[in-house]
gemmi code that builds the backbone of each chain (N, CA, C; Angstrom):
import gemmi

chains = {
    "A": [
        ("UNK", (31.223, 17.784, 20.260), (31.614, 16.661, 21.102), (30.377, 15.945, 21.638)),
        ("UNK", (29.864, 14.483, 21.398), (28.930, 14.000, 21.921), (29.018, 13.812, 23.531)),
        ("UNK", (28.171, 13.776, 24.165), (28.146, 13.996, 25.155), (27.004, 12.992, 25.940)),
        ("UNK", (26.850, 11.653, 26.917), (25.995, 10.987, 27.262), (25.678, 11.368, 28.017)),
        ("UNK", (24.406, 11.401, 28.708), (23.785, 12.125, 29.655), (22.840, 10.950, 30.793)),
        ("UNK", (23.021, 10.838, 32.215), (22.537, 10.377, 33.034), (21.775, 11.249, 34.292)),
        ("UNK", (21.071, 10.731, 34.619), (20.060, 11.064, 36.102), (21.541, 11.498, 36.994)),
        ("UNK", (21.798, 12.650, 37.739), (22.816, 12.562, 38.851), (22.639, 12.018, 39.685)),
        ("UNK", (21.283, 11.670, 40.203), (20.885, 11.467, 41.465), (19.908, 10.512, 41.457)),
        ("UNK", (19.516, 9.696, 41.876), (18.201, 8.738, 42.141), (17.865, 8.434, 43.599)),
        ("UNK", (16.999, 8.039, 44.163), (16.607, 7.818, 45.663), (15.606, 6.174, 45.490)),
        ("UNK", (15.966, 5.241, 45.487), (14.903, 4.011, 45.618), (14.568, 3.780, 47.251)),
        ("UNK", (13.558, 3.417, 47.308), (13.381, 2.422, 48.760), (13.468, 1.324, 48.500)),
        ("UNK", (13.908, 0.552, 49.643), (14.272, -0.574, 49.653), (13.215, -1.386, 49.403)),
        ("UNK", (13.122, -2.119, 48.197), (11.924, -2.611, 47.612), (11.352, -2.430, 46.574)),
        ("UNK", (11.905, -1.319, 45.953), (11.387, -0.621, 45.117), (11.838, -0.525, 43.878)),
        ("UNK", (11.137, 0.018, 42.890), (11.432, 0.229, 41.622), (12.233, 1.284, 41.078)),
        ("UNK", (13.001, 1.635, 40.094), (13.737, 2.909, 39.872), (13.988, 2.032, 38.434)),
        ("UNK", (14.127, 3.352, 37.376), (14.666, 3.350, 36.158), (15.604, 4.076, 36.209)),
        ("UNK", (17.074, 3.905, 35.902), (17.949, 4.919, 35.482), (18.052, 5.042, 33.869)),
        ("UNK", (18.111, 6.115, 33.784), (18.434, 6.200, 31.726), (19.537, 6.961, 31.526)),
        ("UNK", (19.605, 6.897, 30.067), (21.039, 7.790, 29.036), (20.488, 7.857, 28.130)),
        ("UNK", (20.870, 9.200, 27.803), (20.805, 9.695, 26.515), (21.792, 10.191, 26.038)),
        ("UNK", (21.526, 10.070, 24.918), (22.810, 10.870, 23.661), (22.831, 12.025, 23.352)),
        ("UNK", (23.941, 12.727, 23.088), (23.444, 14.342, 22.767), (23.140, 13.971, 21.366)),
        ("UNK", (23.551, 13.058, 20.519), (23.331, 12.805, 18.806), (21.726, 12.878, 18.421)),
        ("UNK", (21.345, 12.578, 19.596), (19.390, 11.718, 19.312), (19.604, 10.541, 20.225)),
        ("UNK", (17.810, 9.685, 19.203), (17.938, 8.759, 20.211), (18.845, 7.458, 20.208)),
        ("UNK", (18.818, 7.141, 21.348), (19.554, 5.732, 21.530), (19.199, 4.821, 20.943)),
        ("UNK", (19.773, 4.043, 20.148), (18.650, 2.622, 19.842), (19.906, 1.241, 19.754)),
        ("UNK", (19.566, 0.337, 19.683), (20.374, -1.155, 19.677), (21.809, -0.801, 19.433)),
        ("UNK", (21.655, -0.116, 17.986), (23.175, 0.261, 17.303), (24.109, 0.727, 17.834)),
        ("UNK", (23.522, 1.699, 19.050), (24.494, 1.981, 20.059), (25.642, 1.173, 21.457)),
        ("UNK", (24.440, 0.196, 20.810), (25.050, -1.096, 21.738), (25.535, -0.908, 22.991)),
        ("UNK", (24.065, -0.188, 23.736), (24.243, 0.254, 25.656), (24.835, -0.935, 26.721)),
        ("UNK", (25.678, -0.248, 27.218), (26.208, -1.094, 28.326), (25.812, -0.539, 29.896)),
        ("UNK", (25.486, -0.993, 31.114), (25.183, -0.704, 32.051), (26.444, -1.156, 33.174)),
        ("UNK", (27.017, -0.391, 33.955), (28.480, -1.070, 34.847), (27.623, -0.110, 36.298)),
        ("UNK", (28.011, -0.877, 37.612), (28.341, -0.480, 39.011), (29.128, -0.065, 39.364)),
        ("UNK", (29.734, 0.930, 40.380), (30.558, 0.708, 40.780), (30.483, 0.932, 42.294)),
        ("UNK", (30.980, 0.755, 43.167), (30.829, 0.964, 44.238), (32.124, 1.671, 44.707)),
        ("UNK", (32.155, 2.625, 45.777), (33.539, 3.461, 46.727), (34.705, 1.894, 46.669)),
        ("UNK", (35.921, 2.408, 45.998), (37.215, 1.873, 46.092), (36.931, 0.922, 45.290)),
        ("UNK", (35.923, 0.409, 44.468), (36.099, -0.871, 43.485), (36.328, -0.163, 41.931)),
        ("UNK", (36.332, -1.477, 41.500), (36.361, -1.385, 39.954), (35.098, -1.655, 38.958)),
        ("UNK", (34.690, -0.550, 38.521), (33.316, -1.035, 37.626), (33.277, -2.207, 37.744)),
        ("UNK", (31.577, -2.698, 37.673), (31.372, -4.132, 37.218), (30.377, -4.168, 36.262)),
        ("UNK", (30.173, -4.870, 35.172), (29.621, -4.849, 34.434), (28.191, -5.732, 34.231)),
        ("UNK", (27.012, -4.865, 34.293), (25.428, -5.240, 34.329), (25.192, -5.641, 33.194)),
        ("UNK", (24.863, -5.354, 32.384), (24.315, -5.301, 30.886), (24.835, -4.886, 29.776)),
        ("UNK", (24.398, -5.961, 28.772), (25.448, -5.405, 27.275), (24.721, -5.291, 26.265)),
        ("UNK", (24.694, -4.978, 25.431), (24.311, -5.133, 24.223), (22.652, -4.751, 24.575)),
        ("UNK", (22.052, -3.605, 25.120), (20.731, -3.138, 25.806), (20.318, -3.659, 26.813)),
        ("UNK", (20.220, -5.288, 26.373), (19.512, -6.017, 27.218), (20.185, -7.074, 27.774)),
        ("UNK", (21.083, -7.764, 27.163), (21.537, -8.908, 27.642), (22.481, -8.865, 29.310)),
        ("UNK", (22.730, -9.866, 29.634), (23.006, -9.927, 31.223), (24.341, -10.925, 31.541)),
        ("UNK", (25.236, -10.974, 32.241), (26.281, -11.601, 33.123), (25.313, -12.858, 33.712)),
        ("UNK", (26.321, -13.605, 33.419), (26.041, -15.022, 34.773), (25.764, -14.159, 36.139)),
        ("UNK", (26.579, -13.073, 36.459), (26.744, -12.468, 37.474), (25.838, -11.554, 37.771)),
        ("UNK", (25.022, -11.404, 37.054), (24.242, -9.496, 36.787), (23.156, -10.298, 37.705)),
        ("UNK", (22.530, -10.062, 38.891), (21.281, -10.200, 39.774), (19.928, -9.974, 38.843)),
        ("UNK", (19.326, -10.441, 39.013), (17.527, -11.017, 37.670), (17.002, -9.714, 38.319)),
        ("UNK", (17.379, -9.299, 39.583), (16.233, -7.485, 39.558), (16.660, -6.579, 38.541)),
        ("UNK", (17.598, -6.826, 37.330), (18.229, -5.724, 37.293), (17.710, -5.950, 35.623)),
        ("UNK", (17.549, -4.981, 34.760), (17.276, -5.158, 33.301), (17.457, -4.238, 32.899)),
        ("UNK", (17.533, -3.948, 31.101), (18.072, -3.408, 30.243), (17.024, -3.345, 29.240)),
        ("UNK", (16.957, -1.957, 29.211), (16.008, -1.481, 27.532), (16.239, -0.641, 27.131)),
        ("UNK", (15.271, -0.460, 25.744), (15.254, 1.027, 25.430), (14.035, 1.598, 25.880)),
        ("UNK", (13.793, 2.939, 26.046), (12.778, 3.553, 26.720), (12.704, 4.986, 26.318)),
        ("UNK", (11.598, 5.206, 25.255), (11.334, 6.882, 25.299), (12.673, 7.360, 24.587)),
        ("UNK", (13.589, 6.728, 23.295), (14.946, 7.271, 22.693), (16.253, 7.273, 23.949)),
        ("UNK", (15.862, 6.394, 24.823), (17.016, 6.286, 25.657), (17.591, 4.907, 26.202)),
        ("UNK", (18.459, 4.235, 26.720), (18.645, 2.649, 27.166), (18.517, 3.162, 28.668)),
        ("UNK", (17.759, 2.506, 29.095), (17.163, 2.378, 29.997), (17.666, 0.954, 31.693)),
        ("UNK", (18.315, 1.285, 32.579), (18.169, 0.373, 33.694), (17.344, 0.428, 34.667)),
        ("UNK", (16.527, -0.298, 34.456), (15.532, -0.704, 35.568), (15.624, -1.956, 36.820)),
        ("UNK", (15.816, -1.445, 37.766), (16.096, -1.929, 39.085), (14.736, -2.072, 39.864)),
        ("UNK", (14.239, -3.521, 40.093), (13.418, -3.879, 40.237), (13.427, -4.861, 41.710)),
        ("UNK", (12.956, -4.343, 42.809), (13.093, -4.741, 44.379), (14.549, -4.505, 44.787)),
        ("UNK", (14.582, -3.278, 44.623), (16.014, -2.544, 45.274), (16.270, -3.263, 46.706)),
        ("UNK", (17.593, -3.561, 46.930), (18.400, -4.235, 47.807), (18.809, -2.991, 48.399)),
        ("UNK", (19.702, -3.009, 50.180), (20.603, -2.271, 49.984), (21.754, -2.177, 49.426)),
        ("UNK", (22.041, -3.314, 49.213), (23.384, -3.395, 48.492), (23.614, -2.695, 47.128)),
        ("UNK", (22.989, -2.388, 46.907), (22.548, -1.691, 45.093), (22.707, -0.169, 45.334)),
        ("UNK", (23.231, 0.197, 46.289), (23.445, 1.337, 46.490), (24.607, 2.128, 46.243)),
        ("UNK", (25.036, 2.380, 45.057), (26.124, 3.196, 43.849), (26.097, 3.757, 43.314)),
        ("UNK", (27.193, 3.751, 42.741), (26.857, 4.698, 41.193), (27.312, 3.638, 40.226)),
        ("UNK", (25.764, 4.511, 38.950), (26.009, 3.282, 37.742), (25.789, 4.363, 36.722)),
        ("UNK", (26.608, 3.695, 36.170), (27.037, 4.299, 34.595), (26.810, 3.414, 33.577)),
        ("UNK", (26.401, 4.540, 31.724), (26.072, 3.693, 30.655), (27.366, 3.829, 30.029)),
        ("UNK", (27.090, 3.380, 29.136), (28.166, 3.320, 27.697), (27.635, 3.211, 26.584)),
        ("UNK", (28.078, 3.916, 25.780), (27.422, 3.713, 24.507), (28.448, 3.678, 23.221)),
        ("UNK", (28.574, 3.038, 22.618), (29.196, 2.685, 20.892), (28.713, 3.733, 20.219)),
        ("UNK", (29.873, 4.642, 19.831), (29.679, 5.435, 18.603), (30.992, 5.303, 17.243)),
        ("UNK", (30.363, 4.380, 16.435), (31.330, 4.597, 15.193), (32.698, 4.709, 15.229)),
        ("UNK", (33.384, 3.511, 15.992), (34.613, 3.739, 16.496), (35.566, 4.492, 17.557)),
        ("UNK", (33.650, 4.664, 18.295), (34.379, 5.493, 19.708), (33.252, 4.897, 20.673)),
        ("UNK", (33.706, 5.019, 22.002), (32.804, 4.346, 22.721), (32.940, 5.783, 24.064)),
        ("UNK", (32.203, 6.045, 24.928), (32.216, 7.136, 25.584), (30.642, 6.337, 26.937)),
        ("UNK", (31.461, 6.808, 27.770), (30.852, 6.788, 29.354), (29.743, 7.880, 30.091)),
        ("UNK", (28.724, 7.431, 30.255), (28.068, 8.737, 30.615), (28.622, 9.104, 32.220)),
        ("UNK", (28.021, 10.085, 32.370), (28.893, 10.611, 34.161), (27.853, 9.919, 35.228)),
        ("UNK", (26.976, 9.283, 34.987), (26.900, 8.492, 35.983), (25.717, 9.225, 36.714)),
        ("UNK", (25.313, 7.495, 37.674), (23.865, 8.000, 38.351), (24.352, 7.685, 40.010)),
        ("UNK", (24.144, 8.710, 40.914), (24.571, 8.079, 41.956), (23.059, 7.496, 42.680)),
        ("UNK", (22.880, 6.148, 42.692), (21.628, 5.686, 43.306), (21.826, 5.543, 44.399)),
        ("UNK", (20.618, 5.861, 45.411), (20.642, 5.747, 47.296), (19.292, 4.832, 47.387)),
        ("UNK", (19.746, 4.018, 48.575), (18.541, 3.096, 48.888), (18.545, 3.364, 49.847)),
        ("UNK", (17.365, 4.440, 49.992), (17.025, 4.974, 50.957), (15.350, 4.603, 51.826)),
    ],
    "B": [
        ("UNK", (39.464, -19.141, 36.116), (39.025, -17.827, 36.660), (39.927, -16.972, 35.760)),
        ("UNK", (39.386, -15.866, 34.942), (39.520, -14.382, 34.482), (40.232, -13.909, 35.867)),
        ("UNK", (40.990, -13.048, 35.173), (42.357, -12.408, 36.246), (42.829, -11.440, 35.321)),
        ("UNK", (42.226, -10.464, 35.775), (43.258, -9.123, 35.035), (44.386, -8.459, 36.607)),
        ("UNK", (45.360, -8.376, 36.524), (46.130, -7.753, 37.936), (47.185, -6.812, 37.295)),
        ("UNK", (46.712, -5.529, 38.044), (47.734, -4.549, 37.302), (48.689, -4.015, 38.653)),
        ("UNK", (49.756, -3.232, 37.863), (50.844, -2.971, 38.666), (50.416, -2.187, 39.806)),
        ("UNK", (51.215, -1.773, 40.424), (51.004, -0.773, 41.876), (50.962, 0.465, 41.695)),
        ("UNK", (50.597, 1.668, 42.815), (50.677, 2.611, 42.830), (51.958, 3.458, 42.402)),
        ("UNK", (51.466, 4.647, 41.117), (53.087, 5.527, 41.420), (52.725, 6.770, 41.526)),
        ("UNK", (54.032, 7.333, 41.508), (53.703, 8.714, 42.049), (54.975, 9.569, 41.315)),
        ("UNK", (54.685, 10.131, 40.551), (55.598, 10.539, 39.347), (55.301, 12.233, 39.518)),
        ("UNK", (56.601, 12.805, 38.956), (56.370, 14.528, 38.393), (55.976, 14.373, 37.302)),
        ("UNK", (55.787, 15.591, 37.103), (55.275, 16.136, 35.362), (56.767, 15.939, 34.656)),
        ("UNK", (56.342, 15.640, 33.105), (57.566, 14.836, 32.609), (58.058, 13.935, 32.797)),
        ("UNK", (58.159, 13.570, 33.688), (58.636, 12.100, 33.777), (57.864, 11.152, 32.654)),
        ("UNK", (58.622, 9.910, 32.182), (57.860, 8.735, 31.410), (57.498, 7.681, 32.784)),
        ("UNK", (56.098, 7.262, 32.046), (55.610, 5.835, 33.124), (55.246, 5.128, 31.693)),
        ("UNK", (55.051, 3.219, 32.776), (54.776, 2.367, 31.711), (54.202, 1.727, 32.967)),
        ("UNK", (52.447, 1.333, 32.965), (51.693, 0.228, 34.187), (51.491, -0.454, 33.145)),
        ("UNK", (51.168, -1.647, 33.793), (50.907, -2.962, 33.391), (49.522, -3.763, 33.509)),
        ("UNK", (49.629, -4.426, 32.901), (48.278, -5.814, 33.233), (48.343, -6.796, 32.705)),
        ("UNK", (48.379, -7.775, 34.114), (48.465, -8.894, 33.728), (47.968, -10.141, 33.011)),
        ("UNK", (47.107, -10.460, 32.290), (46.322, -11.462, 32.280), (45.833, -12.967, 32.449)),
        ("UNK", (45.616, -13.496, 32.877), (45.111, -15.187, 33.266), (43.744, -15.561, 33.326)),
        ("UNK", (43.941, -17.088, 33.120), (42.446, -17.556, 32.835), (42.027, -17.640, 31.963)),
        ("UNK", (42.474, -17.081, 30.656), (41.762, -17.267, 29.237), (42.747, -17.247, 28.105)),
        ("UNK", (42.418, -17.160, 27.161), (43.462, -17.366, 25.840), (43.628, -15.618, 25.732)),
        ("UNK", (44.744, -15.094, 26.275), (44.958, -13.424, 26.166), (45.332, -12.775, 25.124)),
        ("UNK", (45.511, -13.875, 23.689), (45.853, -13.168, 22.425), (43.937, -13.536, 21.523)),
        ("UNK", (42.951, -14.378, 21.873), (41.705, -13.866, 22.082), (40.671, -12.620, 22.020)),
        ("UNK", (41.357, -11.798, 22.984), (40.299, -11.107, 23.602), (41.157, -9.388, 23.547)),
        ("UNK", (40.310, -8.458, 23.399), (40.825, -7.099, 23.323), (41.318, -6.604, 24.597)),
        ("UNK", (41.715, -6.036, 25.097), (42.382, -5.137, 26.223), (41.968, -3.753, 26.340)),
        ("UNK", (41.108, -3.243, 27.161), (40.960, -1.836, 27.365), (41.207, -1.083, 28.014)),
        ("UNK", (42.029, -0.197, 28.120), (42.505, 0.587, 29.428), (41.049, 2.227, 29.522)),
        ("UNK", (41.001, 2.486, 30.801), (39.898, 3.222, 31.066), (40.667, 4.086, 31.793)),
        ("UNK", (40.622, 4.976, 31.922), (41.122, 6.343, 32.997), (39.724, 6.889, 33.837)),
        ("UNK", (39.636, 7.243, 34.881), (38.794, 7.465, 36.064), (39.508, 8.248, 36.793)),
        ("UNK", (39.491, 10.106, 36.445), (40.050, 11.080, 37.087), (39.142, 11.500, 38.701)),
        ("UNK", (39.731, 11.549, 39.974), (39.132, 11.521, 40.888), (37.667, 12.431, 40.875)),
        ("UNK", (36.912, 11.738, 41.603), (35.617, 11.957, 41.579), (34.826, 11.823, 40.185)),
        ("UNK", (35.458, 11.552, 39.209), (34.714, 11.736, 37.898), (34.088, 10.375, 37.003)),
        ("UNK", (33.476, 10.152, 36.384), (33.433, 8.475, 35.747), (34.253, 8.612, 34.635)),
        ("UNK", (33.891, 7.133, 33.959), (35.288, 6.605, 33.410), (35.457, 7.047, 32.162)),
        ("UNK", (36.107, 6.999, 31.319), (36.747, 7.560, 30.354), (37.681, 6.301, 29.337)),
        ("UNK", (36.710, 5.691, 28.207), (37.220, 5.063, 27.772), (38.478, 5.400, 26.474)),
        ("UNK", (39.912, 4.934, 26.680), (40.583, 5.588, 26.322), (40.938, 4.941, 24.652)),
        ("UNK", (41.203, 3.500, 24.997), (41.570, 2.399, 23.624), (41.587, 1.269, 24.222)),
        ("UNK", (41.783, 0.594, 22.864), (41.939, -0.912, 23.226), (43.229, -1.430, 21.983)),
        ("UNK", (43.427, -2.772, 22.555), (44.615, -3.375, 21.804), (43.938, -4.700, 21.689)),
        ("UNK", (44.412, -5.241, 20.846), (44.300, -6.693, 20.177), (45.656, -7.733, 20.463)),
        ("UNK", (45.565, -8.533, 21.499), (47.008, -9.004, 21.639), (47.331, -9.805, 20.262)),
        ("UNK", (46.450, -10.528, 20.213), (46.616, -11.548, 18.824), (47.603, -10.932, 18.057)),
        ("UNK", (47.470, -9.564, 17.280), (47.756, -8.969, 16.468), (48.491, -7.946, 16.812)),
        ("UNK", (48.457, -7.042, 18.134), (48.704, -5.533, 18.447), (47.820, -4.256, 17.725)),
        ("UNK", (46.693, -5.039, 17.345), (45.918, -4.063, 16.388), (45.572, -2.834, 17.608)),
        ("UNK", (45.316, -1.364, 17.511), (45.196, -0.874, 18.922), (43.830, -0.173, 17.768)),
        ("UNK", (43.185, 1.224, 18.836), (42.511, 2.169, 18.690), (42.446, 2.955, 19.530)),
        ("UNK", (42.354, 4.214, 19.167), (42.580, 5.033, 20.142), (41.138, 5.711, 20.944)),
        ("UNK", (40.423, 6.573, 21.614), (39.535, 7.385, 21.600), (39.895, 9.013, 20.891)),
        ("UNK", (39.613, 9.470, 20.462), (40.706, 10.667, 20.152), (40.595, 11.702, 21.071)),
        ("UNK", (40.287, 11.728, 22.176), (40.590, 12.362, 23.520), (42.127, 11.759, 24.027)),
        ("UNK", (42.517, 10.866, 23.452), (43.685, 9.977, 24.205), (44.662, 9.900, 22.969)),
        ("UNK", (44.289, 9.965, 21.777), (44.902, 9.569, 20.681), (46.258, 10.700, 20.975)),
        ("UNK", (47.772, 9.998, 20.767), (49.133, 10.804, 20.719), (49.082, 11.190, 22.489)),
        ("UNK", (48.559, 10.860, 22.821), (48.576, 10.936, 24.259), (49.208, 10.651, 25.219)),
        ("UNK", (49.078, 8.787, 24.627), (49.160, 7.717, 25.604), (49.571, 6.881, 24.460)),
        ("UNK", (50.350, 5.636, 25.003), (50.653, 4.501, 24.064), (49.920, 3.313, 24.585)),
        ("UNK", (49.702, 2.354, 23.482), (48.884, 1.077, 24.308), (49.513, -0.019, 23.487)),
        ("UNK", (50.224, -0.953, 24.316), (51.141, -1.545, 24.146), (50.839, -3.546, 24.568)),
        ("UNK", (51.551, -4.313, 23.499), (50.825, -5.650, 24.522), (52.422, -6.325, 24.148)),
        ("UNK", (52.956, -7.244, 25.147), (53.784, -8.235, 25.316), (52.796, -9.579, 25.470)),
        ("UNK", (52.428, -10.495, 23.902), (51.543, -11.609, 24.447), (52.687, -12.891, 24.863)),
        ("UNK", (54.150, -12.423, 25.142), (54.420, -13.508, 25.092), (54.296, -13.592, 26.789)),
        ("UNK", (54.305, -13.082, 27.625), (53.749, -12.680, 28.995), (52.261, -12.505, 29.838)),
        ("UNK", (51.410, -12.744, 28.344), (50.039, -12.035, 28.773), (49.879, -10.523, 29.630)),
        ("UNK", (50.499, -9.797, 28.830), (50.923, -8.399, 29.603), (50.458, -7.209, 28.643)),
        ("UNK", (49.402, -6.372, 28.570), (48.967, -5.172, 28.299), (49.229, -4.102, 28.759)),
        ("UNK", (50.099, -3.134, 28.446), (50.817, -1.853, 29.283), (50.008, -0.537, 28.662)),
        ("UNK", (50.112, 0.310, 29.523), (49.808, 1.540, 28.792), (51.194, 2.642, 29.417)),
        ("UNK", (50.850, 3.335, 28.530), (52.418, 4.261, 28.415), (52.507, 5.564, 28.214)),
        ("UNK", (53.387, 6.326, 28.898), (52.979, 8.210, 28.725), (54.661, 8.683, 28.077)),
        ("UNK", (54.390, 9.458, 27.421), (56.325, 9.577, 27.266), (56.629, 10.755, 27.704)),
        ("UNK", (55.449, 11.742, 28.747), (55.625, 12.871, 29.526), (54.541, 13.338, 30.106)),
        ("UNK", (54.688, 12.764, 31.390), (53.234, 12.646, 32.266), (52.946, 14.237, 32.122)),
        ("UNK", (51.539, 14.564, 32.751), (51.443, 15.709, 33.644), (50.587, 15.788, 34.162)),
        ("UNK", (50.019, 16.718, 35.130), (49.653, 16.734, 36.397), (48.087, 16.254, 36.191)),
        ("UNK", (47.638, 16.517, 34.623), (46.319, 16.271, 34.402), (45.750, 14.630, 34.223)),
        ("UNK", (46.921, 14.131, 34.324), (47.430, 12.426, 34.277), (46.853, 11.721, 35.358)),
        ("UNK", (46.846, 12.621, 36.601), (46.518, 12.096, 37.537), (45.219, 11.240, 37.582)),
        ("UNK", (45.032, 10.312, 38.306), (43.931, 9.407, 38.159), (44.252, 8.250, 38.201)),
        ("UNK", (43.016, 7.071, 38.114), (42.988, 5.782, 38.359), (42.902, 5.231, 37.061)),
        ("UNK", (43.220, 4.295, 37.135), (43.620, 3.536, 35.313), (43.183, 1.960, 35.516)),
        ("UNK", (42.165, 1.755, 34.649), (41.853, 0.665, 34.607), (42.289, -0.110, 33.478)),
        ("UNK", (42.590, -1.581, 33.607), (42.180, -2.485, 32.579), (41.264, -3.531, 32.373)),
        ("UNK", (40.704, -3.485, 31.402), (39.521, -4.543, 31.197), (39.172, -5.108, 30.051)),
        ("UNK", (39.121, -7.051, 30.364), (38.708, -7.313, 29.038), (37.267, -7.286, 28.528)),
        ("UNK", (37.779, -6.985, 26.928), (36.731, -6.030, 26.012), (36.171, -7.087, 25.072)),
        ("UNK", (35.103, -7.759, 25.479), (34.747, -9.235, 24.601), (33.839, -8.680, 23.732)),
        ("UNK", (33.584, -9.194, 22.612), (32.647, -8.876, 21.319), (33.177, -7.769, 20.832)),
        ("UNK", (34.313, -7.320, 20.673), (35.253, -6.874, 20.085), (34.585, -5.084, 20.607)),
        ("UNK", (34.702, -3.857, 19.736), (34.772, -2.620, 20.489), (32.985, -2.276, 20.556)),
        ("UNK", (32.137, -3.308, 19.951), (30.684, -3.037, 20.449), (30.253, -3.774, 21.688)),
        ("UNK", (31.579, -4.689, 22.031), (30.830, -5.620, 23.138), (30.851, -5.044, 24.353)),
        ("UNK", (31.359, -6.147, 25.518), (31.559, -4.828, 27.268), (32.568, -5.556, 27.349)),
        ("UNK", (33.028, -4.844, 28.470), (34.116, -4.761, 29.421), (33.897, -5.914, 30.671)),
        ("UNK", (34.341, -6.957, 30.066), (33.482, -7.623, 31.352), (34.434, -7.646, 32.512)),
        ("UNK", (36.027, -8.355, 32.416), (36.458, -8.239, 33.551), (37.432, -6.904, 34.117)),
        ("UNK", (37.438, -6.928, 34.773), (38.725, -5.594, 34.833), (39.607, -5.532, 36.425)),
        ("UNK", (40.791, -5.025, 35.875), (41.720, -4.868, 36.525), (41.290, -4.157, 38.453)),
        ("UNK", (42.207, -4.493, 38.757), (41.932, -3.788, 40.297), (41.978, -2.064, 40.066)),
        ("UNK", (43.053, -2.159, 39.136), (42.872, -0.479, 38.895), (44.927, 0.276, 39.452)),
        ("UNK", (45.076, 1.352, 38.766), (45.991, 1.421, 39.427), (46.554, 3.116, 39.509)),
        ("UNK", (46.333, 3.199, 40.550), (46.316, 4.472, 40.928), (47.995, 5.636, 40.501)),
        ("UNK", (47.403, 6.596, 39.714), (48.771, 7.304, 38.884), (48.624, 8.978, 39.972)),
        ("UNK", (49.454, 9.364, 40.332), (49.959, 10.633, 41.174), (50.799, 11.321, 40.363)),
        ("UNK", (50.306, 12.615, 39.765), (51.589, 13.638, 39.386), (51.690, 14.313, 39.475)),
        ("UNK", (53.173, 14.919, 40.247), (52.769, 15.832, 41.086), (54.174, 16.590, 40.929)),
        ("UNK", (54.491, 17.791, 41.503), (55.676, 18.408, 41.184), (55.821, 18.689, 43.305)),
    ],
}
model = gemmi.Model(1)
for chain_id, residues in chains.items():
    chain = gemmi.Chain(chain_id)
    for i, (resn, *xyz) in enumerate(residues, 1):
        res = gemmi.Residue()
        res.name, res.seqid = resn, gemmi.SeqId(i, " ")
        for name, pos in zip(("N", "CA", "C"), xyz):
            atom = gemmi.Atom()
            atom.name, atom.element = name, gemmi.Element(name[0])
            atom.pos, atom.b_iso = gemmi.Position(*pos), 0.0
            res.add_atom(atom)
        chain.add_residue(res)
    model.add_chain(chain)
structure = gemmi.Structure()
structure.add_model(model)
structure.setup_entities()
């Protein structure tokens, strides 16, 4: 059973930089997997950051970006807000299955 | 404005059949795929399938496959998902969301969500 794998935990200061990543239990991540990045915050409904690695929402805030990094897709949160303070989860495309990693709970602390 | 709005809270026993809903507005809803997501408390999401209103083309995840039914009425703009004998492991939040660039693209909008109880 593949299995995506995220940071449980992250700590940014307000201002600050943080990468969250995923990995695959298959290997590495690359384009084909076609990474997605979503928010969510207590009582909402995912929202969706990034698609396709890198690309972005009218809606997605310019601190926020999408790569690959080291065999993994990579979110990098760049002058952490408090408001950015959730949990975010990847997604990844596998060959007619698509599967959610368990998620990063980030604190802007 | 994109508008996914799904039905209300239920609260069902084991065995029982359910059928929630989602609504769609704002865009051409035989277009665009339909994805329902399950989100068991405390846990992240769990993508289950999607449907094609255009067509009813579906897919399953095969964690969900014979599971669950995924169902579309486009003459309503209405995407349902469906159990034909809940149980208690059912429990959870159920999302819908549309699935643009077909099953490699994202999930961009999604439903409020709709909370499933089963309970004896």
């Amino acid at each position: 059973q593949t299995v995506v794998t995220q940071e449980p935990s992250l700590t940014v200061s307000p201002g600050g930089t943080v990468t969250l990543t995923c990995a695959s239990s298959t290997g590495a991540v690359t384009s084909v997997y076609f990474p997605n990045w979503f928010q969510q915050k207590p009582g909402q409904a995912p929202r969706s950051l990034i698609y396709s690695t890198t690309n972005k929402h009218s809606w997605t805030p310019a601190r926020f970006s999408g790569s690959l990094l080291g065999g993994k897709a990579a979110l990098t949160l760049s002058g952490a807000q408090p408001e950015d303070e959730a949990e975010y989860y990847c997604l990844l495309y596998y060959d007619g299955a698509v599967i959610f990693g368990g998620g990063t709970k980030l604190t802007v602390l | 404005e994109v508008q996914l709005v799904q039905s209300g809270e239920e609260v069902k026993k084991p065995g029982e059949p359910l059928k929630i809903s989602c609504k769609a507005s704002g865009y051409s809803f035989t277009n665009y795929w339909i994805a329902w997501v399950r989100q068991m408390p405390g846990k992240g999401p769990e993508w289950m399938g999607i449907i094609f209103p255009g067509d009813s083309e579906t897919k399953y995840s095969p964690s969900f496959q014979g599971q669950v039914t995924i169902l579309v009425d486009k003459s309503i703009n209405t995407a349902y998902l469906q159990w034909s004998s809940l149980r208690a492991s059912d429990t959870a939040m159920y999302y819908c969301a549309r699935h643009i660039g077909g099953i490699t693209g994202t999930l961009d909008f999604w439903g409020q969500g709709a909370l499933v109880t089963v309970s004896s």
